[in-house]
C-alpha positions in Angstrom: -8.8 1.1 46.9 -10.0 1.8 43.6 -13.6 0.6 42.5 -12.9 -1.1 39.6 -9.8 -3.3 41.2 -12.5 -3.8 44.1 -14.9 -5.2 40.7 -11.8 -7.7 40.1 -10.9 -9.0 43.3 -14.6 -9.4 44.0 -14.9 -11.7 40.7 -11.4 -13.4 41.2 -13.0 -14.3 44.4 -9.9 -12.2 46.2 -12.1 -10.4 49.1 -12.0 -11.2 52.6 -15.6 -12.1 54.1 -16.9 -8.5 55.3 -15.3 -6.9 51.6 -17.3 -9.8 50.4 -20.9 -8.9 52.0 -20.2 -5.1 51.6 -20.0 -5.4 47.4 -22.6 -7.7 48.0 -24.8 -5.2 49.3 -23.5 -2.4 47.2 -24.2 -3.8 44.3 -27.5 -5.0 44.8 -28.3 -1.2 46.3 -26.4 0.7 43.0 -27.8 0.2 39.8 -24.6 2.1 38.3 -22.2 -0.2 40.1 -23.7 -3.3 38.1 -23.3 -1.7 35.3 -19.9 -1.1 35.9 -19.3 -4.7 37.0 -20.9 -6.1 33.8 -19.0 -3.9 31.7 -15.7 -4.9 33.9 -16.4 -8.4 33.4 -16.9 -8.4 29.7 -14.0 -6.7 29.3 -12.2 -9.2 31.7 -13.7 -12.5 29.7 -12.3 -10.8 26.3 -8.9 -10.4 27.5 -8.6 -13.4 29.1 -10.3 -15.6 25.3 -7.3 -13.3 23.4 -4.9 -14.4 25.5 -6.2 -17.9 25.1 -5.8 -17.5 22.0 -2.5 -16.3 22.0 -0.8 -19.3 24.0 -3.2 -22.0 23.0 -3.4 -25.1 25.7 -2.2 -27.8 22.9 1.0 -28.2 22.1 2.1 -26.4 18.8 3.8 -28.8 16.0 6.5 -26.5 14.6 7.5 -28.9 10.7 10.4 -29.7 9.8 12.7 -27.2 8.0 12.9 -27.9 4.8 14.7 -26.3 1.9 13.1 -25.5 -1.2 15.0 -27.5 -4.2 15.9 -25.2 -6.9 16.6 -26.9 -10.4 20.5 -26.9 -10.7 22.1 -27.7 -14.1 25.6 -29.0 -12.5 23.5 -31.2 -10.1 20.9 -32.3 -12.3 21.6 -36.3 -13.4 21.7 -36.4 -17.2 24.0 -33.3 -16.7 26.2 -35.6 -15.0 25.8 -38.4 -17.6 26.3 -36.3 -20.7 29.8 -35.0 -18.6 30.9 -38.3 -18.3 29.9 -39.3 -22.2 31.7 -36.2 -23.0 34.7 -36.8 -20.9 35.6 -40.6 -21.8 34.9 -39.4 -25.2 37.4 -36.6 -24.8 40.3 -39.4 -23.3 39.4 -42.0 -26.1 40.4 -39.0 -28.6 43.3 -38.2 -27.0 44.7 -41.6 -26.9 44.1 -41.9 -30.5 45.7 -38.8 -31.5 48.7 -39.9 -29.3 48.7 -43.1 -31.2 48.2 -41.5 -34.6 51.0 -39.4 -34.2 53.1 -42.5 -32.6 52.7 -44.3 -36.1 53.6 -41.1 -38.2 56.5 -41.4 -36.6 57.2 -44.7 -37.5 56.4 -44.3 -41.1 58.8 -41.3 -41.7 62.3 -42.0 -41.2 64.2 -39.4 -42.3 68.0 -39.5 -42.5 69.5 -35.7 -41.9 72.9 -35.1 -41.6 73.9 -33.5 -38.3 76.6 -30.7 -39.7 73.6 -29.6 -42.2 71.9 -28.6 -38.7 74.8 -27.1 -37.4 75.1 -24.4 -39.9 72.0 -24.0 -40.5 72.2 -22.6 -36.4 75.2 -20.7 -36.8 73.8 -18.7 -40.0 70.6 -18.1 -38.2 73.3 -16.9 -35.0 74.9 -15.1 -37.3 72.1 -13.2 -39.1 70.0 -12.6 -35.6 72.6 -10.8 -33.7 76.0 -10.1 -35.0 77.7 -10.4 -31.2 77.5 -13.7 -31.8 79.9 -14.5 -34.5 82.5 -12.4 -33.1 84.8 -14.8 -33.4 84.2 -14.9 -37.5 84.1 -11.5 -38.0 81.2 -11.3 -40.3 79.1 -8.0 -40.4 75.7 -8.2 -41.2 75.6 -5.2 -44.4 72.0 -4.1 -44.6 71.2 -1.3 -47.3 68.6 0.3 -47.5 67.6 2.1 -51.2 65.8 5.4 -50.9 63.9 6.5 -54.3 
């Protein structure tokens, strides 16, 4: 067995009654084995305050997740006022300009004679594609002066 694990299982108490009494007696004979023991045991105490340290007896309190609030214009409350103001605003001026337009209406009777609408129709037929007043045999003439 190695010295130093004897040094360990001689301060973890670990040793059998005759291992006991024979570090007993070699350490109070070597003055280079209590050195080493000291030095073993130092070393031993600081490893076991880190670890100490790194799983602490108390229980650790972990908070509550919480998200950070980021200012969002959409979200935001007189956002969502001045929408609404805007919005009723927008209806209230539609309904108007559907009532405006109602009473126009009202105002401007207008007597046309259907056969004036008729030929206006069939001219416009006449002049957008000639196809179409096949059955009158009118040819659009289109001339053209060069200078």
């Amino acid at each position: 067995m190695d010295r130093k694990e004897l040094f360990l299982k001689y301060i973890d108490d670990e040793l059998s009654e005759n291992e006991r009494k024979a570090m007993d007696e070699l350490l109070a004979s070597d003055q280079q084995a209590r050195e080493e023991m000291k030095d073993l045991k130092t070393a031993r105490e600081t490893m076991l305050l880190a670890l100490e340290k790194l799983n602490p007896i108390d229980s650790v309190q972990i908070p509550d997740f919480k998200r950070q609030r980021t200012f969002n214009l959409f979200h935001s409350i007189p956002f969502r006022i001045a929408a609404a103001v805007v919005l009723l605003f927008g209806v209230a001026y539609a309904l108007w300009m559907i009532g405006m337009n109602n009473t126009k209406k009202e105002d401007e009777v207008v007597m046309v004679d259907i056969t004036d609408i008729q030929q206006e129709y069939e001219d416009l037929d006449c002049y957008i594609s000639p196809n179409r007043c096949w059955h009158e045999r009118k040819i659009p003439l289109i001339i053209i002066k060069i200078k």
